[in-house]
BAFI-169524 format. One line per 5 residues: for each residue x, y negated, z negated of N, C-alpha, C. Coordinates in pm, 1 decimal. Example, Ala and Ser with C-alpha at 12.3 -4.5 7.8 and 13.67 -1.06 7.14 Angstrom:
1319.0/569.0/-780.0/1230.0/450.0/-780.0/1320.0/330.0/-780.0 | 1285.0/225.0/-708.0/1367.0/106.0/-714.0/1290.0/-3.0/-787.0 .
//
This chain:
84.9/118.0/0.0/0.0/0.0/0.0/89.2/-123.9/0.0 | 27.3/-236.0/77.2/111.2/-338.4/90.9/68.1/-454.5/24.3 | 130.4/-525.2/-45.3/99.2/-624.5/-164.3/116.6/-720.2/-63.8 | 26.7/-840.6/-76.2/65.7/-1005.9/-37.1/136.7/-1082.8/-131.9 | 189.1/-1211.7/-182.7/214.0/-1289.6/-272.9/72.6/-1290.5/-364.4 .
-9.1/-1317.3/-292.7/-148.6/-1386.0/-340.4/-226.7/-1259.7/-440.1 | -168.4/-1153.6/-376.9/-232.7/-1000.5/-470.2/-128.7/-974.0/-608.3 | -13.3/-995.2/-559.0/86.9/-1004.5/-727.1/54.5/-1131.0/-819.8 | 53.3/-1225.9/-765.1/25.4/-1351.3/-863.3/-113.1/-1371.7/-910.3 | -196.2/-1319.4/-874.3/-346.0/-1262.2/-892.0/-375.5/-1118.2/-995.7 .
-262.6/-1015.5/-1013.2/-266.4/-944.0/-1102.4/-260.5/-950.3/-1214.0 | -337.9/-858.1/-1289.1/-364.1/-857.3/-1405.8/-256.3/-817.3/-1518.7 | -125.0/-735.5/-1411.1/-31.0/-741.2/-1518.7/104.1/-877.6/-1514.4 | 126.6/-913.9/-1627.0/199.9/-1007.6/-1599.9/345.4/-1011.0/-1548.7 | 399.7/-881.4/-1551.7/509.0/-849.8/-1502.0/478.8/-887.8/-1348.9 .
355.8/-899.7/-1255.5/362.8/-881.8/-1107.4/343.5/-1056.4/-1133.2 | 273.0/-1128.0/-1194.7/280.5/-1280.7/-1150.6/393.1/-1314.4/-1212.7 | 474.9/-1268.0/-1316.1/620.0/-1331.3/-1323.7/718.9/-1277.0/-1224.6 | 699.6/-1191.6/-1138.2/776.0/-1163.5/-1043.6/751.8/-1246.3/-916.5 | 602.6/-1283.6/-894.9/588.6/-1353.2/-809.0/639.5/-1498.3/-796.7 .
650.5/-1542.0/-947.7/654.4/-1694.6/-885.4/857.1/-1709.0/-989.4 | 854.5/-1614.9/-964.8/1049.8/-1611.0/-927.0/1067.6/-1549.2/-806.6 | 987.0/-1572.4/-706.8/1015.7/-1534.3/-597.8/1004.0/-1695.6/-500.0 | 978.0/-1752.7/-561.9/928.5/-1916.1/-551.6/1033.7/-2019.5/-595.5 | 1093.5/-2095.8/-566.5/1122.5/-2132.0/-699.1/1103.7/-2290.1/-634.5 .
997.0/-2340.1/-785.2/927.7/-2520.6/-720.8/1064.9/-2592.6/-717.0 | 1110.7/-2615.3/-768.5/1233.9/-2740.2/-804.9/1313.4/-2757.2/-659.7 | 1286.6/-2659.3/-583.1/1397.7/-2633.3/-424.6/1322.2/-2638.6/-330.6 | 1179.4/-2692.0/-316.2/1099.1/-2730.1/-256.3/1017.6/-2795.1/-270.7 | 952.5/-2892.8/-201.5/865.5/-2991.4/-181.2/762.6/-2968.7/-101.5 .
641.6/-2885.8/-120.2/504.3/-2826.9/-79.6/433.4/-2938.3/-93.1 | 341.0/-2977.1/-15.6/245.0/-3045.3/-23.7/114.0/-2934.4/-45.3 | 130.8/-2802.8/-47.8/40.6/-2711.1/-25.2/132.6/-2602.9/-109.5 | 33.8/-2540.1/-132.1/60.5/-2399.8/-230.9/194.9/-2332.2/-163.0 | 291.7/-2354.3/-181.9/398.7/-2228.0/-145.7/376.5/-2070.2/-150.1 .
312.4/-2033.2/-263.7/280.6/-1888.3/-214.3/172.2/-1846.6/-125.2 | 43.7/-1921.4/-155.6/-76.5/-1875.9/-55.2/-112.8/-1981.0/58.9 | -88.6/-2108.4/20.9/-66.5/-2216.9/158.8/-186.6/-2311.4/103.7 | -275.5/-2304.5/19.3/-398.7/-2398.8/-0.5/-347.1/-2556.7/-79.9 | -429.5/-2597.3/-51.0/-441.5/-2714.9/-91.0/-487.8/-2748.2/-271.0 .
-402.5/-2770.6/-331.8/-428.4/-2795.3/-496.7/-596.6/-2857.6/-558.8 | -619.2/-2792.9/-675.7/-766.2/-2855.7/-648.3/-773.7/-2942.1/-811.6 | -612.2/-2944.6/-909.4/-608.7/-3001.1/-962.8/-475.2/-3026.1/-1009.6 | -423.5/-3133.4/-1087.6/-272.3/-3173.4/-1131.4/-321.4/-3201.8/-1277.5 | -199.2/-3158.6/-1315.0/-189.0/-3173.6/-1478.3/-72.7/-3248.2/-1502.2 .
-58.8/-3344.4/-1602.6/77.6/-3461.7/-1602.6/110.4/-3384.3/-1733.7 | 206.6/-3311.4/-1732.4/266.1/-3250.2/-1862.2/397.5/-3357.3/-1920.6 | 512.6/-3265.4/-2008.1/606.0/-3371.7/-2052.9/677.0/-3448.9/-1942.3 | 687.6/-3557.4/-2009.0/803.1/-3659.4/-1959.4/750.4/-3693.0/-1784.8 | 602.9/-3688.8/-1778.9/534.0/-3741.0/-1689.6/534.4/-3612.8/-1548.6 .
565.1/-3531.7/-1553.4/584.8/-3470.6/-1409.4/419.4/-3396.5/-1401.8 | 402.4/-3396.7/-1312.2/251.8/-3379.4/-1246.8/286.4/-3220.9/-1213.6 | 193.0/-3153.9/-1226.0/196.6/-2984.8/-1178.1/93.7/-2979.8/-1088.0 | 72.4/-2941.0/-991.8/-28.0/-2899.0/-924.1/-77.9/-2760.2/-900.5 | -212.0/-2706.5/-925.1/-262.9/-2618.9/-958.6/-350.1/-2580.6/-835.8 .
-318.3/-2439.2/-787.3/-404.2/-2366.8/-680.9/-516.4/-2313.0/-688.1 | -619.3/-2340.9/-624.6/-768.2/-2299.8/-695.2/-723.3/-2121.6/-600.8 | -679.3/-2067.3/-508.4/-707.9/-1965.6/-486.6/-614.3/-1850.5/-558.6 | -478.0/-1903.8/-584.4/-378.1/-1846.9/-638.6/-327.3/-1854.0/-796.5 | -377.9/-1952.9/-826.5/-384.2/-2039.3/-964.0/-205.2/-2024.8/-985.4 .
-97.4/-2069.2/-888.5/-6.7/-2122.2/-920.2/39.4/-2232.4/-889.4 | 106.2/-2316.6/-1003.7/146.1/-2421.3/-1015.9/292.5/-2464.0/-950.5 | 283.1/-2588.3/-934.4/503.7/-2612.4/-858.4/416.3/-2765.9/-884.1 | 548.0/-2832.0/-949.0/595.9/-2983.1/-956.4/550.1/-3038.3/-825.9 | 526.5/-3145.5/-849.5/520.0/-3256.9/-711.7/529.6/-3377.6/-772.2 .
580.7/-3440.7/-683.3/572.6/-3627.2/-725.7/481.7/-3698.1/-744.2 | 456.3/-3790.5/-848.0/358.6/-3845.2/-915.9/280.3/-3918.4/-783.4 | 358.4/-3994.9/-768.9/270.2/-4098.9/-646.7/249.4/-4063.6/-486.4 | 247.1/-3962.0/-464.3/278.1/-3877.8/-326.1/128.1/-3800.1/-347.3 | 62.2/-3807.1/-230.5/-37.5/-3762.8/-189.2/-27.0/-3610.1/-134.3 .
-74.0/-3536.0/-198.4/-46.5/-3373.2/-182.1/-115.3/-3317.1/-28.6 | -214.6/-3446.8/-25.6/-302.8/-3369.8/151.6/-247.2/-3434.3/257.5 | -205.3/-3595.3/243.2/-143.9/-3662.7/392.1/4.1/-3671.6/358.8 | 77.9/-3634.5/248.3/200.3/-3651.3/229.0/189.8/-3815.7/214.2 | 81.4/-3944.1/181.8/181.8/-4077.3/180.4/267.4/-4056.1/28.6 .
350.9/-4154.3/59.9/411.1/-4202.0/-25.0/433.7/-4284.1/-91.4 | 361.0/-4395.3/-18.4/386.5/-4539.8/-14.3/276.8/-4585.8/-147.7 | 329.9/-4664.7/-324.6/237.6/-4716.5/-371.9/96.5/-4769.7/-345.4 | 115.5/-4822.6/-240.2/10.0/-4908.1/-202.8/-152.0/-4779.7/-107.1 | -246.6/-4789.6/-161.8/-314.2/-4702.3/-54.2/-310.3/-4609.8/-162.6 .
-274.5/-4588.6/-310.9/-281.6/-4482.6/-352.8/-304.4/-4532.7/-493.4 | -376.5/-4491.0/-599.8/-435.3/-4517.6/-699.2/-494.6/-4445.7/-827.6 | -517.3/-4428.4/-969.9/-533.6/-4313.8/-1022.9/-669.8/-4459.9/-1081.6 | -805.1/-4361.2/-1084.3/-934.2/-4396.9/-1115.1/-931.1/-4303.0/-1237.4 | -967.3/-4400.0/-1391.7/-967.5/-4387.1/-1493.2/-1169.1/-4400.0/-1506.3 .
-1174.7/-4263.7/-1633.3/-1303.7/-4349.8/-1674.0/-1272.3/-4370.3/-1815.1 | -1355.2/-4506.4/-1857.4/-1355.4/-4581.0/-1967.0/-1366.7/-4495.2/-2134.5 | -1277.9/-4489.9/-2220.9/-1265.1/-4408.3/-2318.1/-1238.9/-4262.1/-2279.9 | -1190.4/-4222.9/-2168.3/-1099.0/-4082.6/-2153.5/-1033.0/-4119.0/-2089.1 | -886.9/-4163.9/-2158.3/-779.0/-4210.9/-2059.9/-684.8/-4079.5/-2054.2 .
-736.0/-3946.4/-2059.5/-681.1/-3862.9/-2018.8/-721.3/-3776.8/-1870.1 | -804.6/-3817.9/-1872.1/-882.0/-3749.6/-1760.1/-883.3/-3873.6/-1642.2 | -811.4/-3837.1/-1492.7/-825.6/-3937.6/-1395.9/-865.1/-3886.1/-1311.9 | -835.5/-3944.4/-1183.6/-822.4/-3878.2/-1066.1/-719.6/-3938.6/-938.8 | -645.0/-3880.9/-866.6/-568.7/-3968.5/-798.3/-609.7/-3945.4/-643.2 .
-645.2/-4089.3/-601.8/-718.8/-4116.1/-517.7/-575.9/-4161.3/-418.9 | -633.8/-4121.3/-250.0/-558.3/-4183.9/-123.4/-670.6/-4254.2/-53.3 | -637.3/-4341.9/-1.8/-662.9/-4493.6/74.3/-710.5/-4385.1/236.3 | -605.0/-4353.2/250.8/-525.6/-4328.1/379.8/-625.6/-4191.0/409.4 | -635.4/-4086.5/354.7/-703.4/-4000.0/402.1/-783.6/-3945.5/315.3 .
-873.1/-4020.5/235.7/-959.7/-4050.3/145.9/-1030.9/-3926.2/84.2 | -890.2/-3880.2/39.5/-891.4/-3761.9/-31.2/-865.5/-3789.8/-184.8 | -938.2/-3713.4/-307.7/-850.5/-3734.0/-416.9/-826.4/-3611.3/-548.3 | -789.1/-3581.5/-633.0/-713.7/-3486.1/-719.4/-764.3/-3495.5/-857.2 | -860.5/-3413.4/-896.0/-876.8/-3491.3/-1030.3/-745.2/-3417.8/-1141.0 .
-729.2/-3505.6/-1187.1/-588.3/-3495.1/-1307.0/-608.2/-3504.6/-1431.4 | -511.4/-3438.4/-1492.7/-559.4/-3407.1/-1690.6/-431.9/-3438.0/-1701.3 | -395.5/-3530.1/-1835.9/-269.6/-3544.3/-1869.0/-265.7/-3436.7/-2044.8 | -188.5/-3368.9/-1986.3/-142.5/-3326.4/-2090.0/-43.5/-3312.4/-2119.9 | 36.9/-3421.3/-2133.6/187.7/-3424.0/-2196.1/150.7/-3443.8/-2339.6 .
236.7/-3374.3/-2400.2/234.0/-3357.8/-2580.1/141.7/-3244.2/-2655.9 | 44.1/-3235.8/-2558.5/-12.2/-3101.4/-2568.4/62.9/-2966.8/-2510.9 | 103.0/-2887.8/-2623.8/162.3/-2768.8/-2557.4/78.4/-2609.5/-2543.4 | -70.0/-2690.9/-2612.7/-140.0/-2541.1/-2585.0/-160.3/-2504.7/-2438.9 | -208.2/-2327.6/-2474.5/-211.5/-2262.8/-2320.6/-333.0/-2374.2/-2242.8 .
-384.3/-2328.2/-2144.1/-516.3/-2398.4/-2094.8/-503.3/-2318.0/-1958.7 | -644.8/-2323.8/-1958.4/-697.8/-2238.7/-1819.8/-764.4/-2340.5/-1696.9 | -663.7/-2333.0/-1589.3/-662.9/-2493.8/-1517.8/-804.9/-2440.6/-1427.8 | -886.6/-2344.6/-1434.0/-1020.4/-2393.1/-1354.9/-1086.1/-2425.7/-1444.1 | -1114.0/-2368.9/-1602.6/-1196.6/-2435.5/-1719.0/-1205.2/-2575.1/-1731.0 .
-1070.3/-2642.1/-1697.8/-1014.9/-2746.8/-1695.8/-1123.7/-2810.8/-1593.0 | -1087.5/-2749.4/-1473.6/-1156.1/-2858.6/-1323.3/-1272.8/-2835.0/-1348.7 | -1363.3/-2745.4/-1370.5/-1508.1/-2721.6/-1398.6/-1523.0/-2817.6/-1497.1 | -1496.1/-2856.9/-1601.7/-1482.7/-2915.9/-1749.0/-1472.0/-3075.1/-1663.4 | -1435.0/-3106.7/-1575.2/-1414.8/-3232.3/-1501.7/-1472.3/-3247.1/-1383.9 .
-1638.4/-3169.7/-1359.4/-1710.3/-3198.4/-1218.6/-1801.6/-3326.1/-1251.2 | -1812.8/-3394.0/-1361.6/-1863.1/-3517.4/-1367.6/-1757.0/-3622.9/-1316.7 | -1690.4/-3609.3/-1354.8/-1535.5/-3669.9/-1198.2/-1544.7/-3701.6/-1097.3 | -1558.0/-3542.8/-1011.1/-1569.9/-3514.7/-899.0/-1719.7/-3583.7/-879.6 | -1791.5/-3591.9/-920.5/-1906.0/-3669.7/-849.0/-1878.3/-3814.4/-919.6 .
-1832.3/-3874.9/-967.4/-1844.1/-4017.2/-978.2/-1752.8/-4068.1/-876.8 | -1625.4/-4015.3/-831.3/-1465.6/-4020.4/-736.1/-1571.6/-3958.0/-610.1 | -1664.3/-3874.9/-618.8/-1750.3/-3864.4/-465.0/-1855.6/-4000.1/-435.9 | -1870.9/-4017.1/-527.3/-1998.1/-4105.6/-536.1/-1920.3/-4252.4/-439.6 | -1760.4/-4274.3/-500.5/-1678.9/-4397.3/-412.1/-1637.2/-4329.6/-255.1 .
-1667.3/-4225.3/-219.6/-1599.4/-4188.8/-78.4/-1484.6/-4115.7/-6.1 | -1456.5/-4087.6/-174.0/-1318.6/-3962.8/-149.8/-1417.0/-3845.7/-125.9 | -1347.2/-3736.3/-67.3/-1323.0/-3624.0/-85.3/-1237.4/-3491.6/-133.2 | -1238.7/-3409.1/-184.0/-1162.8/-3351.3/-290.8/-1034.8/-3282.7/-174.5 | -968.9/-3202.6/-269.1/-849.2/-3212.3/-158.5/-834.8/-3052.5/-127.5 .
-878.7/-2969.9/-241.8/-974.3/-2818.2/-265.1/-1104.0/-2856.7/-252.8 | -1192.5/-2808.2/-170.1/-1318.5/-2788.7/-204.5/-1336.7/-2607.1/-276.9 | -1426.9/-2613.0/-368.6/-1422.4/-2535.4/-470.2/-1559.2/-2522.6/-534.7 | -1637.4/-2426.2/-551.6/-1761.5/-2424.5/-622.3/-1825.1/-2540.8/-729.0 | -1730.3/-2581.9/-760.9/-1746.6/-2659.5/-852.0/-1757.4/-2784.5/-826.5 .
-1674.8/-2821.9/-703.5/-1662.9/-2990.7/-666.0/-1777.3/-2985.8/-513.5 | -1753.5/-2930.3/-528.1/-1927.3/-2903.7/-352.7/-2027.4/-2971.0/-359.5 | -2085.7/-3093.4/-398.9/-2231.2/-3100.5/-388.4/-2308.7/-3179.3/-311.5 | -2446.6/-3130.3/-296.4/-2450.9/-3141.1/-218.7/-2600.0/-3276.0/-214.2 | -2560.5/-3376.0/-148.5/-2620.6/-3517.2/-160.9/-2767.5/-3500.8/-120.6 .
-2880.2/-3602.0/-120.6/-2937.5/-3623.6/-71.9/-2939.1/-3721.3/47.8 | -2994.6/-3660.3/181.5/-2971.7/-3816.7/284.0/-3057.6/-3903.0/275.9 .
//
């Protein structure tokens, strides 16, 4: 039988997803997209000393990316790019692009070192996703959770 990346890092024993993502290694690459399965992140977490993780809704693995860099058009550029706060949860954002009016909802958890389960997380943040839909982004994963569906 032939294993994919996406079937080891998806297993239930942890010996096959710690093998998988040392088969990876984030720090020596710059993905705008999932390195092991290729999707598009459907959330970032700002852990210590500010570095942003980005989280795979199909693979649920994470790799570093740059704070101000847009994970779907690659910009880079400050300008055109923005993190939408709501009022009394200044932990919970979302980082919005100008440019291809896509955006990421984000949890900062630097200083927090408990475990956390990053779809509990994005489900736990679909009042987000519809207030950041409600301005004209679109998510950058679409995902059961961020899908809905408007009235015309």
């Amino acid at each position: 039988m032939l294993l994919t990346m996406v079937d080891i890092v998806s297993c239930e024993n942890p010996r096959c997803r710690e093998f998988a993502r040392s088969m990876v290694r984030p720090r020596e690459m710059k993905a705008y997209y999932c390195p092991v399965c290729g999707s598009f992140p459907h959330l970032a977490v700002i852990r210590d000393k500010g570095q942003r993780w980005l989280q795979c809704p199909q693979c649920s693995h994470e790799w570093s990316f740059p704070r101000m860099t847009c994970p779907y058009c690659e910009h880079e550029e400050p300008a055109g790019s923005s993190y939408l706060f709501v009022e009394g949860r200044k932990e919970e954002m979302a980082f919005t692009c100008e440019r291809c009016q896509r955006y990421l909802v984000t949890i900062d958890k630097s200083g927090n070192l408990r475990w956390m389960n990053a779809d509990l997380i994005a489900i736990s943040l679909a009042h987000f996703d519809m207030l950041v839909q409600d301005k004209g982004f679109r998510p950058m994963a679409e995902c059961e959770w961020n899908t809905f569906v408007t009235a015309d």
